[in-house]
N, C-alpha and C positions, 0 to 999 in steps of 0.2 A: 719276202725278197723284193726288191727295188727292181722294176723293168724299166725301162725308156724305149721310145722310138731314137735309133740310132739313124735311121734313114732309110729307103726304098728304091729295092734295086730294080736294074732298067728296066722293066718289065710290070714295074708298080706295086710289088708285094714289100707288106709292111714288113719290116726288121727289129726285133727288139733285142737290146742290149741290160743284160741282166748283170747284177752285183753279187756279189756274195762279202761277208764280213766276220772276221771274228776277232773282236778288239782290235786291235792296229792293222791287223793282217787285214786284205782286201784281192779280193779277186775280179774281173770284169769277163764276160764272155758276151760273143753278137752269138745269134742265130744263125748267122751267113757262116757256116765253113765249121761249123763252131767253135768261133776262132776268140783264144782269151787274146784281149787286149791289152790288158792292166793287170799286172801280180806288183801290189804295193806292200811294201814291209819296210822297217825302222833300219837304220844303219846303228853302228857302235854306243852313237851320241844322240837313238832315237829318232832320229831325223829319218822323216819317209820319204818315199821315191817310187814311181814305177820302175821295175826291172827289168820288163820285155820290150821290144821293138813293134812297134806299130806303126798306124796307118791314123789319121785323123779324120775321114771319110768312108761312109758304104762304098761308095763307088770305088775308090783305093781298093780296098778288099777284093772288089769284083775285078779291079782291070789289069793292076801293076803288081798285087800282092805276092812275093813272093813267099804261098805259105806261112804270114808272117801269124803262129800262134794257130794255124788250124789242124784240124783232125784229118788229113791225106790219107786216101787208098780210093779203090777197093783194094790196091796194092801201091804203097810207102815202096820211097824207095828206088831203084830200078829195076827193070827186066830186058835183058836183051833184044834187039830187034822189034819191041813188040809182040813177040811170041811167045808163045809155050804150049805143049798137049798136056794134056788132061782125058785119063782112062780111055786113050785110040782116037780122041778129039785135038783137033788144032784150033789153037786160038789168034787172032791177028790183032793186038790194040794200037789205037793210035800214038806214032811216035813224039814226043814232045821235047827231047834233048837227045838232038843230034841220030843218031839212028836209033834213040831206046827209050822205050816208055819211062816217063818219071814220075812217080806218085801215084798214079792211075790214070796219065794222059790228064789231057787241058782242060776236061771237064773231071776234076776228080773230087773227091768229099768234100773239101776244102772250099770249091767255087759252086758248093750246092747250098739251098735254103735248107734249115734242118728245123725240125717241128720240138716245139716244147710240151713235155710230158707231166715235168713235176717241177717246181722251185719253192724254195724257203731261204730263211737270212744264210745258209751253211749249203746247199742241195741243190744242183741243176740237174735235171734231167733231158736230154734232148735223142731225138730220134730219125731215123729216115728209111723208108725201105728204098733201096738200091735196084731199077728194075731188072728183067732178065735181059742181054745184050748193052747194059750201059757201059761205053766205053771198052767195049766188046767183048766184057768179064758175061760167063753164063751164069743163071738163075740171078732168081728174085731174092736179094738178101736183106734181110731188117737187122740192121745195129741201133743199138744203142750206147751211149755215151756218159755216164755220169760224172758232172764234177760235184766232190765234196768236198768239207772244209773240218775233215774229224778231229783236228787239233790244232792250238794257236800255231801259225807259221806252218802248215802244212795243207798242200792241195793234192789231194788222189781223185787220181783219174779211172775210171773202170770203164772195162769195156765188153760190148759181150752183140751175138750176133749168130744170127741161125740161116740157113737156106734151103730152101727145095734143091736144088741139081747142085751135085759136085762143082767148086768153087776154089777160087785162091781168095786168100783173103793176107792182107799185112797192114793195121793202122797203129798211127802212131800220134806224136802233138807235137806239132812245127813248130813251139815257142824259140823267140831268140832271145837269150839270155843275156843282159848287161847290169850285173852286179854294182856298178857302180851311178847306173841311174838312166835310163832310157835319155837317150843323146848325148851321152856321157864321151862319148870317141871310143876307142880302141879298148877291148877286152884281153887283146893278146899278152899284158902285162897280170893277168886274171892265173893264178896256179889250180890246176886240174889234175885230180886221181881219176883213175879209169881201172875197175876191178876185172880184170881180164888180162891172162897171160901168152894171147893169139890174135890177131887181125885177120882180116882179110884182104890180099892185095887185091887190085883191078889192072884191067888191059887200059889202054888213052882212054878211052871212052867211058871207064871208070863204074866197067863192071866186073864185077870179080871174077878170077880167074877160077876159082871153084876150091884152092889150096887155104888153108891156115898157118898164117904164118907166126914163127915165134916173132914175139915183141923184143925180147930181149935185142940188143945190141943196136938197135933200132929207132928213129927218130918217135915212135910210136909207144914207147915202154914211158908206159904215165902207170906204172905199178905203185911210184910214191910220187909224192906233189910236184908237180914240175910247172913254169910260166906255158901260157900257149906259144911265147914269143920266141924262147929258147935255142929251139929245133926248129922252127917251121921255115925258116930258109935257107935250110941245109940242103945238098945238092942231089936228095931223094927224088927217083924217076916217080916213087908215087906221093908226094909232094907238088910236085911239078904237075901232073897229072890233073889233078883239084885245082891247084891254086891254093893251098894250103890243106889242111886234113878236112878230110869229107869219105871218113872210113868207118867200117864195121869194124867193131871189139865182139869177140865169142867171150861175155860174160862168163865167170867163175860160178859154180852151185849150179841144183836143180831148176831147168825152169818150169813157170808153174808156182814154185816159190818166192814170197817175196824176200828177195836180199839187197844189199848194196850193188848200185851197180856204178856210180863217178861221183864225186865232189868238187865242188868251185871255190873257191875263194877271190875275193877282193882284196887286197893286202889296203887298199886304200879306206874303202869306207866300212871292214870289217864284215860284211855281208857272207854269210855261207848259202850253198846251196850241196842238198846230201839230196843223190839220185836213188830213188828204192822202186826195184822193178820184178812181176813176174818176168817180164819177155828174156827168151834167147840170149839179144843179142842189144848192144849200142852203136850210135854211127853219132859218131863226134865231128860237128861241120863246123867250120870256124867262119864262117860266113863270106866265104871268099868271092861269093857273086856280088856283093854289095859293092855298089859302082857310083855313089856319089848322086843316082840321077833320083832318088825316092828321100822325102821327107817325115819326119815322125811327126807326133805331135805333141814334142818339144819345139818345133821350126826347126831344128837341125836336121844336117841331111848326113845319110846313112854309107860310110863308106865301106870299105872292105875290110873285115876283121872287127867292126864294130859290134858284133852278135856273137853269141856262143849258141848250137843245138847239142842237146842233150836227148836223141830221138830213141826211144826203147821201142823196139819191133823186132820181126821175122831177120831173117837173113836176106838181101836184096838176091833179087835172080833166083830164089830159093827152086823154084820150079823148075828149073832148068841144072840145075846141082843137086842130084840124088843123094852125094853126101851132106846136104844141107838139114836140116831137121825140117819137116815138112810143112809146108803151110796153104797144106789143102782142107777143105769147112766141107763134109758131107752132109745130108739131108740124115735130121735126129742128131744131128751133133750140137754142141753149143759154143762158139769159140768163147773162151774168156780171158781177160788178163786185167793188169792193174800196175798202175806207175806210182809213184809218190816223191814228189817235190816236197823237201823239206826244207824252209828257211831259216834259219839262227842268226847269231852274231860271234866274232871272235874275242 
């Protein structure tokens, strides 16, 4: 596998940004966040492109990044207030949007150095143990991260992660998807299935009220291919809420299982993207924080609706919604899961 020094964050630790290849298909990941930065694949007429959003700087990574491409937690996502108990214990994390933890607060997996374990032209492996009190999550937790490349146009991601003291745990991979070519403009024109026939609504603050709601009838019913652009400025109170969809789908099938869980399309440069997930659940963000002031590296700057997330994890808040499927890691447990990004053509 191909390393490079990417750059050195403030503090002076070296960064290496590793490749992965398999024929046209290409992958890039840093060690900061372990964040891909490049997923390159051929359009209709062969013609390649990166398709995710980035940063062209370590330091971008470390100051402005929104997540762009990394592994967030020790809990993806949000959580109410910053809190939750755990077996008669209270927990306080810090707040990072608006009254409620995001991701796992401002230091979260995302803006940590992560250690290299294994790489070859196909294989990353990267690691980090999480101490006990980071970001005010208890015990000492060690994950791990693999990227692999098991077949042409596809990246699985696996994940897996053990702890001494009872723990939440929810990770996921922050890539922003632009089918049409990293700096490309607006995705909203992008058609999206989404295998799931239940959301989750949230209160302003855009955490879930703890209900499942049917999709049907709904700005939210991507049960067959519909544009992002569509619906999204319909006069939906959770619509309004995001600033476009930045919601949870309770995935169809066992989880644990890998099955379908969304598909993208490009109608323009024929690019697919087919979502294959153990997790739960999906939270489809149409990247409505993007505000024009962050550049890629295309030199274009990144507006709002220029990205699509495709995040497979837990249920946000799950800790605090008993009807949620639980997303607590005890000592002797293993947590594991697995995503898979599949890229084609039409």
């Amino acid at each position: 596998m191909a390393a490079e020094l990417f750059g050195r964050t403030a503090d002076g630790r070296p960064v290496s940004r590793h490749s992965l290849s398999r024929n046209a298909f290409r992958v890039a990941v840093i060690e900061f966040g372990a964040a891909v930065t490049a997923i390159v694949v051929p359009d209709r007429d062969g013609r390649v492109a990166n398709v995710v959003l980035g940063l062209g700087t370590l330091e971008g990574y470390e100051t402005v990044s929104p997540s762009f491409g990394a592994i967030v937690g020790r809990y993806a996502n949000r959580i109410a207030g910053g809190r939750f108990s755990l077996d008669g214990h209270s927990y306080q994390l810090p707040v990072n949007e608006g009254p409620n933890t995001l991701h796992g607060g401002p230091r979260n997996f995302g803006k940590q150095l992560w250690r290299t374990d294994e790489s070859n032209a196909t294989r990353l492996v990267l690691s980090r143990r999480s101490p006990d009190g980071e970001e005010g999550f208890p015990g000492n937790l060690d994950v791990r991260v693999t990227y692999s490349l098991p077949a042409d146009g596809v990246l699985r991601i696996d994940y897996a992660a053990v702890t001494d003291k009872p723990t939440i745990l929810n990770l996921t991979n922050h890539s922003y998807v632009n089918l049409a070519g990293e700096g490309a403009g607006s995705v909203l024109g992008h058609r999206v299935q989404v295998e799931a026939d239940a959301f989750a609504p949230t209160d302003a603050t855009q955490i879930p009220t703890g209900a499942l709601q049917p999709v049907a009838g709904t700005p939210f019913d991507f049960r067959t291919p519909r544009s992002l652009e569509e619906r999204i400025r319909t006069g939906d109170p959770q619509l309004a809420y995001a600033k476009g969809y930045d919601h949870t789908f309770a995935l169809r099938g066992p989880a644990g299982t890998l099955r379908p869980a969304a598909t993208c399309i490009d109608p323009g440069s024929g690019r697919r993207l087919d979502v294959w997930t153990t997790q739960p659940a999906l939270q489809l963000y149409s990247g409505n924080n993007l505000d024009g002031t962050l550049i890629g590296p295309s030199g274009r700057i990144y507006r709002s609706g220029d990205g699509v997330c495709f995040e497979t994890q837990a249920f946000p808040d799950a800790p605090n919604h008993p009807n949620f499927p639980s997303a607590v890691l005890r000592p002797g447990e293993t947590f594991a899961a697995a995503t898979e990004f599949r890229f084609s053509v039409m």
